[in-house]
C-alpha positions as CSV (number, residue, x, y, z in Angstrom):
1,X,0.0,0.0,0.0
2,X,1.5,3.1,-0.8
3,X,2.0,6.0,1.7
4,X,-1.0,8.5,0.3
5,X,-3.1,5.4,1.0
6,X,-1.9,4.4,4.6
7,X,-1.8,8.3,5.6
8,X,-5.6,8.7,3.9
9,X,-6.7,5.8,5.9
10,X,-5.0,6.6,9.2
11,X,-7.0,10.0,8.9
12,X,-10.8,7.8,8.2
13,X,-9.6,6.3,11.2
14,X,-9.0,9.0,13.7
15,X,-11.8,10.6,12.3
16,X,-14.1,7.7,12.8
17,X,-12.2,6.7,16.6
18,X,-12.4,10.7,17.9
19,X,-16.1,10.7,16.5
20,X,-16.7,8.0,18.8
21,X,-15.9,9.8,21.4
22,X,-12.5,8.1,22.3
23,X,-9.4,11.0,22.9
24,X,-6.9,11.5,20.5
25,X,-4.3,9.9,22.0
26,X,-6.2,6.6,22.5
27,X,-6.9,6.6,19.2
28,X,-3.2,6.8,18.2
29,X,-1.5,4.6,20.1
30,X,-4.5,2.1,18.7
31,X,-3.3,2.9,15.4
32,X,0.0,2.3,16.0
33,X,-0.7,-1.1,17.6
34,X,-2.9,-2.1,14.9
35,X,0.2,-0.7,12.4
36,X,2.6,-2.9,14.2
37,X,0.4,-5.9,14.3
38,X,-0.1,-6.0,10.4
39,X,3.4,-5.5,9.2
40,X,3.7,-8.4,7.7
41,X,0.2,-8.8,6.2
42,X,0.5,-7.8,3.0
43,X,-2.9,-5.9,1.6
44,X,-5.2,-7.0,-1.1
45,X,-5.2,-4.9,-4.1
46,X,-7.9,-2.9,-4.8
47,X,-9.3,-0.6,-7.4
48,X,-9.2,2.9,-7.1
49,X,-12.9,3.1,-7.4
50,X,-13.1,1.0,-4.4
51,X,-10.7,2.2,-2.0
52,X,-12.9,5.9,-2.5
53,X,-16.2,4.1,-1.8
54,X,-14.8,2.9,1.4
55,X,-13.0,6.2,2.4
56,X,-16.7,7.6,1.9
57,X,-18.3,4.7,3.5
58,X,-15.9,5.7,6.2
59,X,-16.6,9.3,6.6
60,X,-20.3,9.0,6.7
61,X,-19.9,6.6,9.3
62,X,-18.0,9.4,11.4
63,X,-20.7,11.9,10.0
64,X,-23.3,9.5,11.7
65,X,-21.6,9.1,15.1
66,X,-20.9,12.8,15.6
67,X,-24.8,13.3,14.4
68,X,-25.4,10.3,16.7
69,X,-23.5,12.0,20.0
70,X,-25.2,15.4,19.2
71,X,-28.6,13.8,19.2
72,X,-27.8,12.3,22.6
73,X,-26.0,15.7,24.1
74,X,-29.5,17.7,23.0
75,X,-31.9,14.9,24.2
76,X,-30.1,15.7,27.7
77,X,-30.2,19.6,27.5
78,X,-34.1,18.6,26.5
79,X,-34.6,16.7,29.4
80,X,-32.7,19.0,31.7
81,X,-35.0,21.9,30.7
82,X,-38.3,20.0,30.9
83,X,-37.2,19.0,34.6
84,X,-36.3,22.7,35.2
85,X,-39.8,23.5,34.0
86,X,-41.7,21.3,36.5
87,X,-40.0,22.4,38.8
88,X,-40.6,25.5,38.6
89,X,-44.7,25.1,38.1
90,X,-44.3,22.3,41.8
91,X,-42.4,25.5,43.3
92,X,-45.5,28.1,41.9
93,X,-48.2,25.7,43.1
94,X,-46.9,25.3,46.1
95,X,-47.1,28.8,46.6
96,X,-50.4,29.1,45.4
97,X,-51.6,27.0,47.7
98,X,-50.4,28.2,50.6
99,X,-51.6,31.9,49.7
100,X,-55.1,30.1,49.0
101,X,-55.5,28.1,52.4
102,X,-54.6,31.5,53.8
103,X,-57.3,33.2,52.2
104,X,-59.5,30.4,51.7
105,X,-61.4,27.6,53.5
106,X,-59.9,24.9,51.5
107,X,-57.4,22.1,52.9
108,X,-53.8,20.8,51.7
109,X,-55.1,18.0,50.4
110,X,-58.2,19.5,48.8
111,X,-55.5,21.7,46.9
112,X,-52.9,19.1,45.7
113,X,-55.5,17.7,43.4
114,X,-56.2,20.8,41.4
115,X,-53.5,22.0,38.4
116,X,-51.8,24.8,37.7
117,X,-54.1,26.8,36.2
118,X,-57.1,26.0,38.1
119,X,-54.8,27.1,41.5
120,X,-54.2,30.4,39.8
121,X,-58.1,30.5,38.3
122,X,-58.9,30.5,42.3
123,X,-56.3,32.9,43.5
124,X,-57.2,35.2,40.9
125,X,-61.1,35.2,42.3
126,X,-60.0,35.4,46.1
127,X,-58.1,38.5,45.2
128,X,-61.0,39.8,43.5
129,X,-63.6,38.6,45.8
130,X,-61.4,40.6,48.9
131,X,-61.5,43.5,47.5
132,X,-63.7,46.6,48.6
133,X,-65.5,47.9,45.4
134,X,-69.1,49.7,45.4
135,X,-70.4,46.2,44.2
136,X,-69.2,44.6,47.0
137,X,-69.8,47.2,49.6
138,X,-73.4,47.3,48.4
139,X,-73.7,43.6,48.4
140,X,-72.8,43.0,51.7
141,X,-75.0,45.7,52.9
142,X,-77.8,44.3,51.0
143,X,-76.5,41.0,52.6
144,X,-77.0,42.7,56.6
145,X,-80.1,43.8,55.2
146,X,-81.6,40.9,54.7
147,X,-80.6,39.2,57.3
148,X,-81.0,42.2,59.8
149,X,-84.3,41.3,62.0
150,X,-86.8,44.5,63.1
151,X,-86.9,45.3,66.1
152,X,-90.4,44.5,68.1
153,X,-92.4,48.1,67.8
154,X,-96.1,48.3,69.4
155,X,-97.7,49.3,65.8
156,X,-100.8,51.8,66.5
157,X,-104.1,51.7,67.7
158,X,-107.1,51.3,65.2
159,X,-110.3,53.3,67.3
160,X,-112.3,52.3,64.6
161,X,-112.0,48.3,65.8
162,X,-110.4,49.0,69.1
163,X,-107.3,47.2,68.3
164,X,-104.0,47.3,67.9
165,X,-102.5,46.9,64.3
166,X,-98.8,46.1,63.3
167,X,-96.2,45.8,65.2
168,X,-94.1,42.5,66.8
């Protein structure tokens, strides 16, 4: 084999060894063993045409590990993020809850069961519901209204019958 060949395949093979994630000089001092190994072994010929189809054969296979050990590095930063995220939205409802058994008469365990959004649906109605606007205001006096008993009065005297009328 001449030396264009032998330093054309020693680069296919770095390429290929470093893509799988092996370091450099790992890979070199496997070359060199393999090198030492074959001395003797005298190559079969090929053709021209053949040795490029496996130096391309070779490279795509590095293309495909490389590709292959990005996939996996951005699968992780995926992962990593989504656990980020729910950790986050725990940390939120957990804090929503708390502010909500504060203002509200629900329990812990009433609270756990709901989502995100429903948690925030309910503090968003306590905050409205506590404060002091005209509606409100009027409602609850409406409310003390209602519910407000009259006091007993003696009504008035009806000559006509000689009785009393009204009162309680």
């Amino acid at each position: 084999m001449s030396l264009a060949a032998t330093e054309q395949s020693k680069d296919d093979f770095m390429t290929a060894c470093i893509a799988d994630g092996v370091a450099k000089d790992v890979c070199e001092a496997r070359w060199k063993a393999a090198q030492e190994s074959n001395e003797g072994v005298a190559e079969p010929a090929q053709s021209p045409g053949d040795a490029k189809l496996l130096n391309q054969i070779e490279m795509l296979n590095a293309r495909v590990a490389l590709r292959e050990k990005q996939l996996k590095q951005a699968i992780g930063i995926a992962n990593r993020a989504n656990d980020e995220r729910k950790a986050k939205e725990e940390a939120e409802k957990q804090s929503l809850i708390q502010s909500i058994q504060i203002d509200g008469k629900f329990s812990k365990e009433e609270l756990d069961k709901k989502s995100l959004s429903e948690l925030t649906t309910m503090r968003f109605t306590l905050d409205r519901s506590i404060e002091k606007t005209f509606v409100n205001v009027a409602a609850e006096i409406d409310e003390a209204r209602r519910q407000h008993k009259p006091h007993l009065t003696a009504g008035y005297y009806d000559s006509a019958t000689e009785t009393w009328k009204g009162g309680n």
